[in-house]
C-alpha positions as CSV (number, residue, x, y, z in Angstrom):
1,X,7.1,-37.7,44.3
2,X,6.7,-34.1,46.4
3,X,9.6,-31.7,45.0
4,X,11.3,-29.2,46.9
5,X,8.5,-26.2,46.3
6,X,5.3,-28.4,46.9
7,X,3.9,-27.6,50.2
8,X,2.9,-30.4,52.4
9,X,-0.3,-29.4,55.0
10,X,-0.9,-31.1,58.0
11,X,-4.5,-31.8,58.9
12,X,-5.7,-28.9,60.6
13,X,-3.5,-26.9,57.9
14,X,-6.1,-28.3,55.4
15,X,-9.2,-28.2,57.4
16,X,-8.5,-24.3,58.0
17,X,-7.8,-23.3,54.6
18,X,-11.0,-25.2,53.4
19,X,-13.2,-24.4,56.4
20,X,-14.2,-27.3,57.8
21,X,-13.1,-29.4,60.6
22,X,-10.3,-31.1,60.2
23,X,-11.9,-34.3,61.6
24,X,-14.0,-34.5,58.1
25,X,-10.7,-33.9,56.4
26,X,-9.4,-37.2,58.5
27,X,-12.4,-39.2,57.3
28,X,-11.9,-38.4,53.4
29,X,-8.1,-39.5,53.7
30,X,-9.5,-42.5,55.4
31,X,-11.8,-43.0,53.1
32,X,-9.2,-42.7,50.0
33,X,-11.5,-39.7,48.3
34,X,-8.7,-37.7,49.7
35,X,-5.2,-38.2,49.0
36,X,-2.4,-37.9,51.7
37,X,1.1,-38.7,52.7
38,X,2.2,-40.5,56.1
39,X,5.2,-38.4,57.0
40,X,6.5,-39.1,61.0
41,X,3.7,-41.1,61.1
42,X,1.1,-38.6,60.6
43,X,-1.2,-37.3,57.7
44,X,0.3,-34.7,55.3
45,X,-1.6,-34.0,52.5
46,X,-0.1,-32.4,49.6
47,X,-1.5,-28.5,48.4
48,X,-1.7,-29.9,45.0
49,X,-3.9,-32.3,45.8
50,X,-5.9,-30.5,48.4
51,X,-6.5,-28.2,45.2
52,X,-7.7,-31.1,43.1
53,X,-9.5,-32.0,46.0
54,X,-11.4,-28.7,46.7
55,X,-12.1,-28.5,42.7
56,X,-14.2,-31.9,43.0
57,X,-15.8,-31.1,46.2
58,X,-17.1,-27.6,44.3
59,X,-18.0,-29.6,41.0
60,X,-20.4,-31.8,43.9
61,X,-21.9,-28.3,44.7
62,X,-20.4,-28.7,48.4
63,X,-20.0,-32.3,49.2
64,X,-18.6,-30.9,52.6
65,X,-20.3,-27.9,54.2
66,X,-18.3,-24.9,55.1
67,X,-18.3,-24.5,58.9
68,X,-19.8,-21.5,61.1
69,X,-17.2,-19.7,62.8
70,X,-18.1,-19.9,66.5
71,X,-17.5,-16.7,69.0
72,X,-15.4,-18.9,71.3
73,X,-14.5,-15.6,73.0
74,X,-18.1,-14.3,73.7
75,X,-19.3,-18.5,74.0
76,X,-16.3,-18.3,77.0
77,X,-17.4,-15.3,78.4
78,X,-21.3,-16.7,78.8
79,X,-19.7,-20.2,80.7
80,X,-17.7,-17.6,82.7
81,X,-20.2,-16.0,84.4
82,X,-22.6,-19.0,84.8
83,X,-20.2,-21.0,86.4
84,X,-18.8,-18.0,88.9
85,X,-22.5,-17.8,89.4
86,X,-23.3,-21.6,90.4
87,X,-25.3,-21.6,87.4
88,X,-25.3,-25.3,86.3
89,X,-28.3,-25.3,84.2
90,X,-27.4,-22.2,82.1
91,X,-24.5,-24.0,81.6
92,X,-25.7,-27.6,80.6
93,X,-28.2,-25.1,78.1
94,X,-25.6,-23.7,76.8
95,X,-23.5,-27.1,76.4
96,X,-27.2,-28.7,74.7
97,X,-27.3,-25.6,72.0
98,X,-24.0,-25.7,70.7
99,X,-23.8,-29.8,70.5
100,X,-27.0,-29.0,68.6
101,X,-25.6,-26.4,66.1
102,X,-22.8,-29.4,65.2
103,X,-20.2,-28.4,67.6
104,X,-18.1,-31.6,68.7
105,X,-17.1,-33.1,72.5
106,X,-13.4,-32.3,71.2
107,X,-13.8,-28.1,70.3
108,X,-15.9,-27.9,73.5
109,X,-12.9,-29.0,75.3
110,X,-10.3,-27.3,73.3
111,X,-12.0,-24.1,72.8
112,X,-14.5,-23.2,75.4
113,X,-14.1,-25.5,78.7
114,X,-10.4,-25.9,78.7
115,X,-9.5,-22.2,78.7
116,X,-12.7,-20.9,80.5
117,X,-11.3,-23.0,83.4
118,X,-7.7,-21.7,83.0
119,X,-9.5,-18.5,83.3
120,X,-11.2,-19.6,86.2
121,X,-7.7,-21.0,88.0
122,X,-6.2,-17.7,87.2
123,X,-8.9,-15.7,89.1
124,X,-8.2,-18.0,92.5
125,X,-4.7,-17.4,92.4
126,X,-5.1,-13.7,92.3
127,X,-7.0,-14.1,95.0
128,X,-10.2,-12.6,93.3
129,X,-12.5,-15.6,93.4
130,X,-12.6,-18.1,96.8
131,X,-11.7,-21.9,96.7
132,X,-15.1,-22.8,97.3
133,X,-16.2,-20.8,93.9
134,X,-13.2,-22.7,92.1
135,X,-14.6,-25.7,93.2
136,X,-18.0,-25.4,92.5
137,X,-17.5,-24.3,88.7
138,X,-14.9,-27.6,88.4
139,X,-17.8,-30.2,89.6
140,X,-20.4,-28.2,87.1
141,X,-17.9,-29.0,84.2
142,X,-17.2,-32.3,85.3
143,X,-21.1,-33.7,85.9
144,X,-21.8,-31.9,82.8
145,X,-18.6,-34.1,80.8
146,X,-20.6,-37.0,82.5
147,X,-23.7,-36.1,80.8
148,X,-22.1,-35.2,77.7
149,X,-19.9,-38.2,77.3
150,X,-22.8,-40.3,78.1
151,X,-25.1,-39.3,75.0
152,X,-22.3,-38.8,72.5
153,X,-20.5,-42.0,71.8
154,X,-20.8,-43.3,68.3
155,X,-22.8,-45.8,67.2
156,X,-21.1,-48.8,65.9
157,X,-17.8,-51.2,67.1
158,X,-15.4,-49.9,69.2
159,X,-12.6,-48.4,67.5
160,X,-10.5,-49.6,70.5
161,X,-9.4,-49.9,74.0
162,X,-7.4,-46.5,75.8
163,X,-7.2,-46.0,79.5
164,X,-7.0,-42.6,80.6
165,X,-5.5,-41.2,83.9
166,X,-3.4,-38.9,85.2
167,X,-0.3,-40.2,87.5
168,X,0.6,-39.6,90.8
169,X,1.2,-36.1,92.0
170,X,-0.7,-34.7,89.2
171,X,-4.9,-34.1,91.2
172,X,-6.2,-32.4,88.6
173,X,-8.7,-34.5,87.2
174,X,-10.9,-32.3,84.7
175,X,-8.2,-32.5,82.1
176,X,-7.9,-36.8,81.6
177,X,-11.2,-36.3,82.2
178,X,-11.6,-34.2,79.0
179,X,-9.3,-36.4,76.9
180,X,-11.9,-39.5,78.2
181,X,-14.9,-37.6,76.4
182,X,-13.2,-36.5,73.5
183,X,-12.0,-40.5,73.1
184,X,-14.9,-41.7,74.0
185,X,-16.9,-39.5,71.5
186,X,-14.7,-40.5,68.5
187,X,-15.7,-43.9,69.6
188,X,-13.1,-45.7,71.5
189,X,-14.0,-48.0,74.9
190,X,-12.5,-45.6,77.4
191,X,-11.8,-46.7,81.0
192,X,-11.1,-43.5,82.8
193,X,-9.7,-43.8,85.8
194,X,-9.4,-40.1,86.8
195,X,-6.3,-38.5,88.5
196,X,-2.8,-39.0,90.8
197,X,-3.4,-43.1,90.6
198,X,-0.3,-45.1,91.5
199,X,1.5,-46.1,88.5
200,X,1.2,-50.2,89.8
201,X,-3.0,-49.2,89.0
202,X,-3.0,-47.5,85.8
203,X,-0.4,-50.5,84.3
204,X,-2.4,-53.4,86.3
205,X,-5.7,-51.6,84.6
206,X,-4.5,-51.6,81.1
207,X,-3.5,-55.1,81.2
208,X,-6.5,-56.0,82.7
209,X,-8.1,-54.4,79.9
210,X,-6.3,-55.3,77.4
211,X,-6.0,-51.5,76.3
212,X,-4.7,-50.6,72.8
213,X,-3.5,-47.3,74.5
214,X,-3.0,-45.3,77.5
215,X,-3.5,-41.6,77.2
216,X,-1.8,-40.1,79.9
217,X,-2.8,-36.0,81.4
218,X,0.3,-34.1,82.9
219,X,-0.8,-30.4,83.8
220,X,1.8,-30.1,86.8
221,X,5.7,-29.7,86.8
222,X,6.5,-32.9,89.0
223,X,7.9,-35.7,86.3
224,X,8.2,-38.6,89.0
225,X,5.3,-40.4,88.4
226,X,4.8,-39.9,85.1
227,X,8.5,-40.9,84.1
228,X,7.9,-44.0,86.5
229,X,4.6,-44.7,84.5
230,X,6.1,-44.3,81.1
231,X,9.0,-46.5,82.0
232,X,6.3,-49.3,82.9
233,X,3.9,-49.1,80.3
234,X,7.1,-49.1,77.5
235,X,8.1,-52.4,79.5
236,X,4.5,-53.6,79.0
237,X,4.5,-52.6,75.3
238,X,1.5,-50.1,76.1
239,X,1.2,-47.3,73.3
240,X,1.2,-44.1,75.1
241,X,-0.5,-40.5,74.4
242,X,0.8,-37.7,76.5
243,X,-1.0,-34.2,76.3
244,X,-1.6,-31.3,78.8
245,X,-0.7,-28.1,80.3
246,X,2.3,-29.2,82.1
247,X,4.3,-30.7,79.7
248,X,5.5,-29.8,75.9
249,X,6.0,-32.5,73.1
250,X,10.0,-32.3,73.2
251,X,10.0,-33.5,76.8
252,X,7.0,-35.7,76.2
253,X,9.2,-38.0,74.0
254,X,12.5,-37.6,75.7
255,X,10.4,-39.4,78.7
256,X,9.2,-42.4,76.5
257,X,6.0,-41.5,75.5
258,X,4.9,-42.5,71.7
259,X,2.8,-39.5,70.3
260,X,2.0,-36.3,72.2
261,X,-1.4,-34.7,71.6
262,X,-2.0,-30.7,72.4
263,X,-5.7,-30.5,72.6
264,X,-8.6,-33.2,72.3
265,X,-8.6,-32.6,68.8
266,X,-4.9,-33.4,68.5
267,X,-5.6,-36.6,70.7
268,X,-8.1,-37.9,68.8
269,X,-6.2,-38.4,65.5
270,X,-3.2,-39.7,67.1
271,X,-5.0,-42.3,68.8
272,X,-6.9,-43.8,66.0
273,X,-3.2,-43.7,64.5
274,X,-1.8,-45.4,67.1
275,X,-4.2,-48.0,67.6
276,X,-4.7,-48.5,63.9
277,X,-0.9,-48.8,63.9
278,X,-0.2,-51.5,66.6
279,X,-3.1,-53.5,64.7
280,X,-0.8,-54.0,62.2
């Protein structure tokens, strides 16, 4: 029983205050070493037992390691200039050196390639870089999410079907692409279909496929397709993610979608939920 007082942590909560990803914290709930609530159909994990927890992982002399805190802002600023500069290997270098040092697919996305090309989007609309250089760093990033997704897919079965896209109206195809290599690094069988696909293809491909779930990009304003999209997969009985830029959780759900995810992180734990949950 959880009284009034005891705080309850999400997952990233957790990870942060024990410094380590949360992604490890998922695995030892998972596992049952760590104890947690499902509350709205997510993890919660109690402080009390997060403390007991912590006090067991210490007695093991650090059964999980304590993460290095990465200089997102200075690793940003280094993919910045490379790409402005056409520089694909110094980027795929850089890319090699931090999946090395333990970084995963899902904090490159989140916290270096995501922003650096918001960045990046910014400087074309003030008119300080040229389409052409805007185009050229966004093929860099997406070969080297090619490359990356290729060499970093676990070992093991398939944890379970998703197609990824992004609807109609919505052409920008670096973000499903990201949520495709974050997915397909946690070890799901990812068909990505890439972006503004007519809502008749992405339905007709997930029952082709017999996907588990569809994770769904939105980082523009127009609600058309998407709302079309939802309407169809719901009819279908598809399990849907929605995530990106253009679109908050609130809405998200008003539209019919089942779990919204804000970063590749986010849409990693959701979907092993959600898959894990229409096994059942």
């Amino acid at each position: 029983m959880v009284t009034s007082s005891e705080q309850l942590l999400t997952l990233q909560e957790a990870a942060t205050a024990v410094g380590c990803h949360y992604q490890t914290l998922y695995r030892r709930v998972r596992t049952g070493e760590l104890k947690a609530l499902t509350v709205g159909g997510t993890y919660r994990i109690q402080s009390r037992e997060l403390e007991h927890w912590l006090s067991e992982r210490d007695a093991r002399n650090g059964a999980v390691p304590q993460r290095r805190t990465r200089n997102w802002a200075k690793q940003g600023t280094s993919l910045l200039e490379a790409l402005l500069a056409g520089d694909a290997k110094a980027v795929r270098q850089q890319n090699a050196r931090l999946l090395a040092g333990g970084v995963t697919v899902a904090d490159l996305c989140d916290h270096l390639y995501g922003p650096t090309l918001t960045q990046i989007g910014v400087l074309w609309i003030d008119h300080k870089i040229t389409v052409a250089e805007e185009h050229r760093a966004s093929r860099i990033v997406e070969a080297l999410l090619d490359h990356t997704a290729a060499g970093t897919g676990k070992p093991g079965p398939r944890i379970g079907d998703v197609v990824v896209a992004a609807p109609v109206g919505d052409r920008h195809s670096l973000a499903p692409q990201m949520v495709a290599a974050g997915l397909h690094a946690e070890g799901f069988r990812v068909s990505y279909l890439g972006a503004d696909l007519p809502v008749a293809e992405i339905v007709q491909m997930a029952e082709r496929e017999q996907a588990d779930l569809v994770a769904i990009s939105c980082c523009v304003a127009e609600r058309s397709g998407l709302s079309e999209l939802l309407a169809q997969l719901n009819a279908a009985e598809f399990p849907t993610l929605v995530g990106g830029t253009g679109i908050g959780k609130s809405e998200a759900l008003k539209l019919g979608a089942t779990r919204y995810g804000a970063s590749i992180n986010e849409a990693q734990v959701l979907a092993r939920e959600l898959v894990r949950s229409s096994a059942t």
